[in-house]
VOSEBA-753238 format. One record per residue: x, y, z of N, C-alpha, C in turn; residue in one letter. Coordinates in steps of 0.02 Angstrom, whole numbers, padded with zeros to 5 digits, always signed. Each point is the difference from the previous one (the first is absolute). Layout:
N
XYZXYZXYZA...
***
This chain:
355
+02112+06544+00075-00057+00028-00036-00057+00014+00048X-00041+00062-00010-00040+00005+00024-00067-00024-00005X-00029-00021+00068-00068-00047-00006-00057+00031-00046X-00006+00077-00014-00041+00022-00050+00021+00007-00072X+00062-00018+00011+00004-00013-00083+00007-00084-00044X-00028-00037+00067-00004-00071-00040-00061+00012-00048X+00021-00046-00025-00078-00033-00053-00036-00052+00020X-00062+00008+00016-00035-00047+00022-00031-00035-00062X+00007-00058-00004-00002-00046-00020-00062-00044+00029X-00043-00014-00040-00057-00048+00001+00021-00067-00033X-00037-00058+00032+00017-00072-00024-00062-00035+00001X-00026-00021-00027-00073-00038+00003+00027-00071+00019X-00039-00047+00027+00014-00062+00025-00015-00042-00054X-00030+00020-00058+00008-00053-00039-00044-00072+00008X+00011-00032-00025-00072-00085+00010+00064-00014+00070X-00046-00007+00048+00026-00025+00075+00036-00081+00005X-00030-00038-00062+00002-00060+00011+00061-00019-00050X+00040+00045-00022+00062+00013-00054+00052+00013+00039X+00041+00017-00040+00082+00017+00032+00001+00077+00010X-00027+00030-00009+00002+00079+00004+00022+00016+00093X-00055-00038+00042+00013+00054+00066+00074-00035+00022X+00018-00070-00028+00085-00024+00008+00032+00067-00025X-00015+00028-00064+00064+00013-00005-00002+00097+00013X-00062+00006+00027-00005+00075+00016+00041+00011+00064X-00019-00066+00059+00036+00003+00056+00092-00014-00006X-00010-00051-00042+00098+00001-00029+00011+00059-00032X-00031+00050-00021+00019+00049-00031+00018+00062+00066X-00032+00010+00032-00017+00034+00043+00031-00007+00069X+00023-00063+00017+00057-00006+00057+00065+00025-00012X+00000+00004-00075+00098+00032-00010+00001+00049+00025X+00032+00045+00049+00017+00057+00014-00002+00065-00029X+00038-00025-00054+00018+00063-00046-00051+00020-00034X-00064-00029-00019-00078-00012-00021-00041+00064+00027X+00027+00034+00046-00017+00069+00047+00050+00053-00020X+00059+00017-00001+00022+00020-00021-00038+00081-00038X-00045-00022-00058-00019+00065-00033-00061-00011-00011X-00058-00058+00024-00060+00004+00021-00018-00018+00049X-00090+00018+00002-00061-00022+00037-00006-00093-00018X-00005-00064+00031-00046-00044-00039-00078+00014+00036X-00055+00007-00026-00059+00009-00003-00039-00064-00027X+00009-00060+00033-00049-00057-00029-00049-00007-00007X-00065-00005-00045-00053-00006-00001-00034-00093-00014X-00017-00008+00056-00016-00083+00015-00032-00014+00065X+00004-00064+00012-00033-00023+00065+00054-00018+00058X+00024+00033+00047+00030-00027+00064+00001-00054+00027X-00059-00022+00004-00011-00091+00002+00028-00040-00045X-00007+00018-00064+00029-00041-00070+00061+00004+00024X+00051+00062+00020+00074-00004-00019+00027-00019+00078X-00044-00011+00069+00015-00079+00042+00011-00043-00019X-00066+00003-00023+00006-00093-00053+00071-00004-00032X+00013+00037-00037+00058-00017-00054+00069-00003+00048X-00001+00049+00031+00073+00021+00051+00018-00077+00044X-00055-00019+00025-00015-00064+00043+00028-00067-00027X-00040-00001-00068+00022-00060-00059+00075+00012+00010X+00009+00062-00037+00077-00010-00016+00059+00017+00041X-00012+00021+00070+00057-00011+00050+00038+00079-00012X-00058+00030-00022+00042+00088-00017+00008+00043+00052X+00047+00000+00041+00050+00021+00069-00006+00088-00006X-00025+00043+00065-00003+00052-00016-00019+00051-00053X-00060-00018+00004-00045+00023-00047-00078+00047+00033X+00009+00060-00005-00061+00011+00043-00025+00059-00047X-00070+00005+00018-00047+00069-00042-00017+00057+00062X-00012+00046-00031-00046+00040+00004-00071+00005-00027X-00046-00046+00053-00075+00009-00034-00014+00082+00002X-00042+00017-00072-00021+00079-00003-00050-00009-00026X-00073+00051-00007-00047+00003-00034+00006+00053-00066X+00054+00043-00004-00013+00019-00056+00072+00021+00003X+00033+00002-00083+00071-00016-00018+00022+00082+00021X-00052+00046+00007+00051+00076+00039+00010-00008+00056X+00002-00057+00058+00011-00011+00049+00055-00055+00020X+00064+00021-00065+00033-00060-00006+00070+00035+00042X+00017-00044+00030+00066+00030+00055+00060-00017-00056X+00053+00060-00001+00048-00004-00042+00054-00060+00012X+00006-00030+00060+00054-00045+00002-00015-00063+00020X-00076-00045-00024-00012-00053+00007-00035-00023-00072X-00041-00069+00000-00017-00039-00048-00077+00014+00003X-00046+00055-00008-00077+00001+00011-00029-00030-00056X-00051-00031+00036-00052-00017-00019-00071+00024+00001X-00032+00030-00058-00067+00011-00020-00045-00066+00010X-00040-00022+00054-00026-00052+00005-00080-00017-00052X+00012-00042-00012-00060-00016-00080-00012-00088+00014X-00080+00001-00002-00025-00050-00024+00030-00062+00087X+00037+00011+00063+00011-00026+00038-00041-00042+00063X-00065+00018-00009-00039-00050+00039-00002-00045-00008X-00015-00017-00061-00018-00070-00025+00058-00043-00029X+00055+00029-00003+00055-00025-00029+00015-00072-00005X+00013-00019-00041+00000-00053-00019+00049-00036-00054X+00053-00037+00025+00085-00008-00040+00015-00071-00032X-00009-00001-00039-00026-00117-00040+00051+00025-00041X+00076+00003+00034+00074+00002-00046-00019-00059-00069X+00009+00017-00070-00016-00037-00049-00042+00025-00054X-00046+00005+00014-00043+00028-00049-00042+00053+00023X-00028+00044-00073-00041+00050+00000-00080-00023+00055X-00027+00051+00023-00061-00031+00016-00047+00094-00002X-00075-00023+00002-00007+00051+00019-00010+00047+00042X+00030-00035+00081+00019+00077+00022+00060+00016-00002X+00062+00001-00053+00045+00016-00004+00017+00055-00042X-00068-00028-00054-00012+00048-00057-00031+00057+00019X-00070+00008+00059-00031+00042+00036+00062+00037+00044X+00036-00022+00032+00050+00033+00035+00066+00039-00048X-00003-00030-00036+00060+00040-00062-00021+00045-00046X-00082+00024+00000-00046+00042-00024+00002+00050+00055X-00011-00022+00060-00001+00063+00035+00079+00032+00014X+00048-00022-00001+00052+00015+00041+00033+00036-00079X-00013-00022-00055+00006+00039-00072-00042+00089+00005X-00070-00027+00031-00039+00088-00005+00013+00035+00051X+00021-00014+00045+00030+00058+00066+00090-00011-00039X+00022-00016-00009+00069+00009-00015-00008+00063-00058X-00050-00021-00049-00014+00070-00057-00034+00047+00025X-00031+00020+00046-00044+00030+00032+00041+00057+00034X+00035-00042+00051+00083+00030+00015+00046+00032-00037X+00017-00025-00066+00035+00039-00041-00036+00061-00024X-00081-00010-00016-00006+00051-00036-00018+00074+00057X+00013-00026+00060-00014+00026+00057+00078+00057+00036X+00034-00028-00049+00055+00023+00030+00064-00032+00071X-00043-00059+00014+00022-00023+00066+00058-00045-00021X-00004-00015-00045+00050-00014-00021+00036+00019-00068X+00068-00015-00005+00030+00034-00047+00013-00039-00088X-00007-00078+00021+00020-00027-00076-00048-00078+00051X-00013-00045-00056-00036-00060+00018+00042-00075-00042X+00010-00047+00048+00050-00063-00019-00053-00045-00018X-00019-00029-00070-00065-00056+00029+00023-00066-00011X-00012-00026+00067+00014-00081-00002-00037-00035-00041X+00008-00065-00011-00041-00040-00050-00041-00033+00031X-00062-00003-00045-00072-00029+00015-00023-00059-00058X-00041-00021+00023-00029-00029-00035-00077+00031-00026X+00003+00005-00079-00042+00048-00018-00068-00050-00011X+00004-00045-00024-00071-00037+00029-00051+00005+00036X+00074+00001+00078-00052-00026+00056-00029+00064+00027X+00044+00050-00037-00019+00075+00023-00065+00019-00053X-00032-00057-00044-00066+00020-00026-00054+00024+00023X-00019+00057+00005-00080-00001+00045-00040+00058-00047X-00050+00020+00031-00050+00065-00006+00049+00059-00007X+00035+00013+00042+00035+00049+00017+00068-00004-00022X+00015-00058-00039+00059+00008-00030+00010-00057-00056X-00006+00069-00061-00008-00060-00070+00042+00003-00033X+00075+00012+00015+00052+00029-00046+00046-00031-00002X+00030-00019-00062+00058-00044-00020+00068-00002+00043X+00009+00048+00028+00062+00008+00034-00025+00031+00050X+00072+00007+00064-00015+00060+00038+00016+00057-00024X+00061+00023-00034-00003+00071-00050-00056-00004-00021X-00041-00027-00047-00061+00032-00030-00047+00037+00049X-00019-00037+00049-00027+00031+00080+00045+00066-00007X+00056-00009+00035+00041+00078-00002-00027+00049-00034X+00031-00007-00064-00028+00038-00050-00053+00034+00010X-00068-00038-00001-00051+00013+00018-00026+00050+00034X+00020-00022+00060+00010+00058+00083+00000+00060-00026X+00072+00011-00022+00037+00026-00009-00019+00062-00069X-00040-00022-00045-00041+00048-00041+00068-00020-00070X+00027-00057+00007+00067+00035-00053-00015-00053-00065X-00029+00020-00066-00019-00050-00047+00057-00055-00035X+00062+00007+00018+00045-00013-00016+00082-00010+00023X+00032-00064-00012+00047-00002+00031+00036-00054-00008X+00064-00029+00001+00057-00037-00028+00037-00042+00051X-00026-00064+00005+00043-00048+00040+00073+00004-00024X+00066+00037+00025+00064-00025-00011+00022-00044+00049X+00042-00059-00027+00057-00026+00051+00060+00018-00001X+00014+00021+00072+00078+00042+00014+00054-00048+00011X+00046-00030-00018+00050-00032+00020+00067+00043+00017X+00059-00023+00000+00047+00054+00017+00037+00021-00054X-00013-00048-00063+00033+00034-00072-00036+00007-00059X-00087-00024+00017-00049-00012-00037-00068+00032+00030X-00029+00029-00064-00054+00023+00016-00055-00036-00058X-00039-00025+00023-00070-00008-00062-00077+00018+00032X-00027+00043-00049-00075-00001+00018-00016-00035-00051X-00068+00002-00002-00053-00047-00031-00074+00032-00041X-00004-00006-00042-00057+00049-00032-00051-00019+00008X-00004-00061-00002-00064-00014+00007-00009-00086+00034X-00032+00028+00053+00020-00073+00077-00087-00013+00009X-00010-00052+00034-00062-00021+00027-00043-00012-00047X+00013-00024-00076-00028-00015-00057+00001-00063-00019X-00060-00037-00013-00008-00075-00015+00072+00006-00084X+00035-00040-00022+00066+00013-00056-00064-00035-00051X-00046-00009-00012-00059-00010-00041-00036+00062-00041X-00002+00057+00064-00036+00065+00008+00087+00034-00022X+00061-00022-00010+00057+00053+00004-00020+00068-00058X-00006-00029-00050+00035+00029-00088-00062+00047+00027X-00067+00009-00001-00061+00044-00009+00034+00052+00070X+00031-00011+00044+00039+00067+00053+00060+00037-00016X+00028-00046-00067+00057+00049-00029-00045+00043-00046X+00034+00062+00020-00025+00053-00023+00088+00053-00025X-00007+00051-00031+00022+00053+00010+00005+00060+00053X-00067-00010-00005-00002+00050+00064+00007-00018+00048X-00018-00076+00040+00023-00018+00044+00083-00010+00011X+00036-00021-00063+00078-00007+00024+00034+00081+00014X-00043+00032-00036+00042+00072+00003-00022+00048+00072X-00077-00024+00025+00017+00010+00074+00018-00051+00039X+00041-00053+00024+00035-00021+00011+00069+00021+00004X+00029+00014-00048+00083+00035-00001-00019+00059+00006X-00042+00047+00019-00012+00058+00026+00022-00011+00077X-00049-00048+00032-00002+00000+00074+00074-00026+00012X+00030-00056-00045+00065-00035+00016+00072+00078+00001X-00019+00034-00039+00035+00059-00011-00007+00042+00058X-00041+00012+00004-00023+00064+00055+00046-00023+00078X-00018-00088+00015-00004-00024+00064+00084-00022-00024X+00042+00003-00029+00060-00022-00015+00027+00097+00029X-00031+00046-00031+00034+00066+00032-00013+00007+00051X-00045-00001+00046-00030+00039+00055+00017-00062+00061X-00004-00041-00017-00017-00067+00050+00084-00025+00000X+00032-00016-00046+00089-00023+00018+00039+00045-00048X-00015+00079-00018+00045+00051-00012+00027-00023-00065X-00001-00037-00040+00039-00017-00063-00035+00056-00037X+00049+00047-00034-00004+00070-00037-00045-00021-00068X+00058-00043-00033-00039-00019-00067-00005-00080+00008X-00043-00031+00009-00020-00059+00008-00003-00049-00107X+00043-00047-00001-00027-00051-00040-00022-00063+00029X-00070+00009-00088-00046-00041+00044+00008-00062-00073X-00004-00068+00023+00007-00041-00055-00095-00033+00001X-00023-00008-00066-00062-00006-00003+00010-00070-00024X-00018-00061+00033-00022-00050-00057-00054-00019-00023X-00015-00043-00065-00029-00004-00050-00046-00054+00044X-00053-00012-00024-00075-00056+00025+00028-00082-00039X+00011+00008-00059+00009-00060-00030+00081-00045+00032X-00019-00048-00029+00090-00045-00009+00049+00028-00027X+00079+00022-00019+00022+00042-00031-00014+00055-00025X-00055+00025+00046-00037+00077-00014-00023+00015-00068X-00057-00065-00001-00026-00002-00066+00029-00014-00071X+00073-00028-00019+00040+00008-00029-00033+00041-00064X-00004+00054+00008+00000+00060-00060-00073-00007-00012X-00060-00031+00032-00069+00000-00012-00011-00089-00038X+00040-00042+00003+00009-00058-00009-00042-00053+00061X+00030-00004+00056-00051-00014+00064-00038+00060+00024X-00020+00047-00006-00042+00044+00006+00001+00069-00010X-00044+00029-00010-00013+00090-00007+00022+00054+00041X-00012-00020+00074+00002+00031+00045+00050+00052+00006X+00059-00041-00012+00052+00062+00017+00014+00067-00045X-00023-00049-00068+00024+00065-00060-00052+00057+00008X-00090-00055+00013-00059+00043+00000-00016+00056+00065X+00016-00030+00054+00006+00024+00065+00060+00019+00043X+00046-00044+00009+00049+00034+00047+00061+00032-00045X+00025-00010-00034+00030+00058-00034-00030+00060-00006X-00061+00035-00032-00038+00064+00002+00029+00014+00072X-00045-00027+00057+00012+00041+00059+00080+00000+00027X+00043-00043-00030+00078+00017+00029-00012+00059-00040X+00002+00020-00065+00017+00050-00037-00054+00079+00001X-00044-00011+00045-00049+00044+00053+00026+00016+00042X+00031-00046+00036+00043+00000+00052+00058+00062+00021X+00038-00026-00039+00041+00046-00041-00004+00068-00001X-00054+00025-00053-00026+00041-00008-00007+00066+00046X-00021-00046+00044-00028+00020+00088+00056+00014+00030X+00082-00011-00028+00062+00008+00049+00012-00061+00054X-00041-00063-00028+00034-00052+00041+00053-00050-00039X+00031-00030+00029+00050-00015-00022-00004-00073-00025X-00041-00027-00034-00027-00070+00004+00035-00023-00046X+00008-00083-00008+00056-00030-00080-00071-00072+00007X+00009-00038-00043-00039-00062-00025-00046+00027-00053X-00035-00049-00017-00012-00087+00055+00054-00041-00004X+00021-00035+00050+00035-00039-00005-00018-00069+00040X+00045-00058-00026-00022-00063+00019+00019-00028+00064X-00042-00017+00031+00000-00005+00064+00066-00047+00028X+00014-00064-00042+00051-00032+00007+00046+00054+00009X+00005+00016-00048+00083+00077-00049-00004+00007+00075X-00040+00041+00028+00008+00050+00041+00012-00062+00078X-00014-00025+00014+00016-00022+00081+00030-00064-00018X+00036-00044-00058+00025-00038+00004+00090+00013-00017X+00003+00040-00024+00070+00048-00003+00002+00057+00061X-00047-00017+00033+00010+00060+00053+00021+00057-00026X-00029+00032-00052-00015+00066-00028-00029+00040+00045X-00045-00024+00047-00042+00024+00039+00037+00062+00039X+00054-00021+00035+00033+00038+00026+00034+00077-00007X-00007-00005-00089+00014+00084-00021-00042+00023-00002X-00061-00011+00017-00058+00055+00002-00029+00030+00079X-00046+00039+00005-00008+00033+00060-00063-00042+00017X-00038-00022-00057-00067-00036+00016-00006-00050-00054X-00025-00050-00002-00048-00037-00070-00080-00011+00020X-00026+00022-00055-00094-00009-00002+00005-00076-00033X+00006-00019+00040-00072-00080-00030-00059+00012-00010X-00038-00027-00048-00049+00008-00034-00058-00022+00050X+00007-00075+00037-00043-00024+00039+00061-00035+00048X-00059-00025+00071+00030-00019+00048+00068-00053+00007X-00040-00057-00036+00076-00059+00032+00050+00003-00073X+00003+00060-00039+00052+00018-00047+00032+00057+00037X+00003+00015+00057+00030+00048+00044+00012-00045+00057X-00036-00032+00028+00011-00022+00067+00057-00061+00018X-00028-00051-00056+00050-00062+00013+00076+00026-00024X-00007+00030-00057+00107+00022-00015+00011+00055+00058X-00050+00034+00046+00023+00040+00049+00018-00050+00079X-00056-00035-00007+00040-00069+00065+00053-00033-00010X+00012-00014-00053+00063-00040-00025+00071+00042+00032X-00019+00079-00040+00075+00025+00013+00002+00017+00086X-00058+00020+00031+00016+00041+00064-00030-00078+00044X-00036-00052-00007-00020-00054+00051-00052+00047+00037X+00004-00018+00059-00047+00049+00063+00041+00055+00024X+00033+00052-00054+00031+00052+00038-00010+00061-00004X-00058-00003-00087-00040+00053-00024-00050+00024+00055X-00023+00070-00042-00081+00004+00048-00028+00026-00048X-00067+00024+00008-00047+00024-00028-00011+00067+00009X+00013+00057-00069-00040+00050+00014-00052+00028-00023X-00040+00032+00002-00048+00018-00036-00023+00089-00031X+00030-00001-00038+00026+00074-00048-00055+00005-00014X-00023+00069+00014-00066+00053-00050-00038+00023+00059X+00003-00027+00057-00044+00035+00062+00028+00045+00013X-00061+00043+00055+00027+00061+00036+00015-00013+00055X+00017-00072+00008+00022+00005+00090+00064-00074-00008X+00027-00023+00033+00062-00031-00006-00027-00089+00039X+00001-00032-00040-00011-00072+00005+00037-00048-00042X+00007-00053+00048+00044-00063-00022-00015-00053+00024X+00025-00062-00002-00013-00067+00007+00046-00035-00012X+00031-00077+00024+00029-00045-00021-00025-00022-00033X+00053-00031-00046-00017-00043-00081-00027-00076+00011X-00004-00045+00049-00034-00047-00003-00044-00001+00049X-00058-00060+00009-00047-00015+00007-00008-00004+00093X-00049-00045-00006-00022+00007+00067+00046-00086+00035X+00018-00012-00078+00037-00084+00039-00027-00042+00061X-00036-00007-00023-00068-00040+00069+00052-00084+00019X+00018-00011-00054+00042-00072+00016+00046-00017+00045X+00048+00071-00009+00023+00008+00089-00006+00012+00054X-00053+00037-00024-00022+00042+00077-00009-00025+00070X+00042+00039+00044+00011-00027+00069+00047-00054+00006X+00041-00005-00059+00075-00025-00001+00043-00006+00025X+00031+00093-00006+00037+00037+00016+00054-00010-00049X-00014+00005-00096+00032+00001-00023-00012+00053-00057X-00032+00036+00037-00024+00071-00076+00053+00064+00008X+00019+00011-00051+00060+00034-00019-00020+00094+00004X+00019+00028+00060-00009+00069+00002+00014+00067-00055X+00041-00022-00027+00060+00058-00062-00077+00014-00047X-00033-00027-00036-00056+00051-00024-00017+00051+00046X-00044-00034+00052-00048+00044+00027+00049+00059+00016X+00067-00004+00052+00030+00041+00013+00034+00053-00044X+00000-00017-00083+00027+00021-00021-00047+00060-00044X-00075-00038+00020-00046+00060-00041-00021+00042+00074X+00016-00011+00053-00005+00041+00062+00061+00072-00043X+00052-00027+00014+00066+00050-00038-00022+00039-00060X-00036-00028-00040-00018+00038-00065-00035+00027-00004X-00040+00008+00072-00082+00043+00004+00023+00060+00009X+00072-00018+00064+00010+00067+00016+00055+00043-00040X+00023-00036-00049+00052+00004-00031-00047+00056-00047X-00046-00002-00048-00011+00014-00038-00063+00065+00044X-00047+00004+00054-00018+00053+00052+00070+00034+00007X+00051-00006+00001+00065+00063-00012-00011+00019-00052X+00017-00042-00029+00026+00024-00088-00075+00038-00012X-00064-00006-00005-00050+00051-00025-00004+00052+00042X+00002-00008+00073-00004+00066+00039+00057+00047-00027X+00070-00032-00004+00079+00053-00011-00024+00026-00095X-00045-00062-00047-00007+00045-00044-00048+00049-00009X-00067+00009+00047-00045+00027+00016+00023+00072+00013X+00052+00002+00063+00031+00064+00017+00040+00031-00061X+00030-00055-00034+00065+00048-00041-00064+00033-00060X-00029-00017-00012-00050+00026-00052-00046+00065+00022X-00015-00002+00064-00017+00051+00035+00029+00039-00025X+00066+00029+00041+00053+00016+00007+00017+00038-00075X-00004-00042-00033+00013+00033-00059-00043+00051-00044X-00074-00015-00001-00040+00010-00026-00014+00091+00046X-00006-00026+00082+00025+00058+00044+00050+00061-00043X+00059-00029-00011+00048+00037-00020-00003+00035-00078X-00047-00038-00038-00006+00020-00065-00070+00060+00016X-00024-00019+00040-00063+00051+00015+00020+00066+00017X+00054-00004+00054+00038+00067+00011+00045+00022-00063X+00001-00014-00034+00056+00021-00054-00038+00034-00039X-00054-00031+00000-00051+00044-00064-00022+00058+00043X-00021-00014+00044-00039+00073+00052+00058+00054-00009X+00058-00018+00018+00046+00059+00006+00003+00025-00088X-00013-00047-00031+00030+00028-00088-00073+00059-00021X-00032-00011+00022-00052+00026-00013-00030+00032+00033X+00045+00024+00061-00008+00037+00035-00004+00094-00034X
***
């Protein structure tokens, strides 16, 4: 393959004092890891000594760069961020870890929206310690977002026979019932629809919706929600030419491993998606994030501070949402063209008819 047709690939370093720069560098020594990209790290050079040093990681070298269009096609560069002062207390959050995982987050987006790079991997942080003036946002997607101008957008987890997004994430489950909406579930399986065609090519995508309550409200018995709210928008849904079925009960659906005949399932809120999605895939899922205009992902767990500098943090996420960044940067560019292409071709058809 040719060196101008890799994908460069951005990686943020993530909280320094976590398992992230372990397992960016275990990710990134495999060989085959080059193959069909750029890695483009955005972090501190000093931090990922520190870590390489701790853990006895044999042939491992960077390319320091100041800006990610200056990334050489057949090595490991590094965008250097936040590295003077560097500072590595393997264990816990602190705050210059949080200050350093703020900056190495806004030149990594800065970069994307810059073009310098082609899709963005984000390691895990700790969103706490990343509290400041300059950064007041629940997540790092919400930041993204932000940047990025895009009001909207859909945490899915990708496994290899399971897909679930999430409708509604980063919500105290106190504050849940007043965010179910209609209109919110029905844009939701909009974006889950759209990013199921364009992003992994599935023609006609089913999408399984479940219900907010226990047995999905049994008929408005434990609650309203589904008959009052998420039924309408499945049957909106619909309407719209998506292919949606529920509500259904969350047990039904991932304890019979039902899960598996569908192309996606919407969970209503976070750990009614997340925990039956760790169960089936462990650490092998990743994270994507459907409804943007630019291509981002993440591994599904945390920053695991308890091991850190172990040398026992498990690579197959991170590496596997590296694969899905670029997996799915195909799949929208190849559907980008075929739509061209067509629209091209329907344009000439009329010119000549009406000629």
């Amino acid at each position: 393959m040719e060196d101008v047709e890799k994908i460069r690939v951005g990686i943020t370093q993530g909280d320094v004092n976590g398992i992230s720069l372990e397992i960016i560098m275990k990710s990134l020594a495999e060989p085959e890891m080059f193959e069909s990209f750029v890695p483009v790290i955005f972090g501190s050079p000093k931090a990922v000594a520190y870590h390489r040093k701790a853990l006895n990681i044999q042939n491992f070298t960077l390319n320091n760069i100041n800006e990610a269009s200056e990334a050489h096609p057949k090595r490991v560069n590094i965008v250097t961020c936040a590295d003077e002062n560097a500072r590595v207390e393997m264990g816990a959050p602190s705050q210059y870890s949080g200050e350093a995982a703020v900056e190495a987050l806004a030149k990594a987006v800065e970069a994307l929206k810059n073009n310098e790079i082609d899709v963005l991997v984000v390691s895990p942080a700790d969103i706490k310690s990343m509290q400041s003036d300059a950064f007041g946002y629940a997540s790092q997607i919400d930041y993204i977002k932000k940047q990025l101008g895009c009001s909207d957008s859909v945490t899915m987890l990708v496994g290899e026979d399971v897909r679930v997004a999430v409708a509604i994430d980063n919500v105290q489950l106190s504050q849940l019932s007043q965010c179910v909406t209609k209109e919110r579930i029905l844009s939701k399986l909009k974006i889950v629809d759209a990013a199921l065609k364009s992003d992994f090519t599935i023609r006609r995508p089913r999408i399984a919706v479940l219900g907010m309550n226990q047995h999905a409200g049994e008929n408005g018995v434990l609650g309203a929600e589904e008959l009052e709210i998420i039924s309408p928008a499945i049957e909106a849904a619909n309407d719209s030419g998506i292919y949606a079925m529920g509500p259904f009960a969350a047990d039904s659906v991932f304890g019979t491993k039902y899960a598996f005949k569908f192309d996606a399932i919407l969970a209503i809120y976070g750990d009614q998606g997340f925990a039956p999605f760790r169960t089936l895939t462990e650490f092998t899922g990743a994270q994507y994030f459907a409804g943007l205009p630019v291509v981002v992902s993440a591994p599904v767990h945390g920053n695991a501070f308890d091991i850190a500098g172990q040398d026992k943090a498990c690579i197959d996420s991170l590496r596997n949402a590296i694969y899905l960044a670029i997996d799915a940067y195909k799949n929208r560019k190849s559907n980008k063209e075929l739509t061209s292409n067509v629209m091209q071709t329907h344009a000439k058809v009329e010119q000549e008819r009406n000629a």
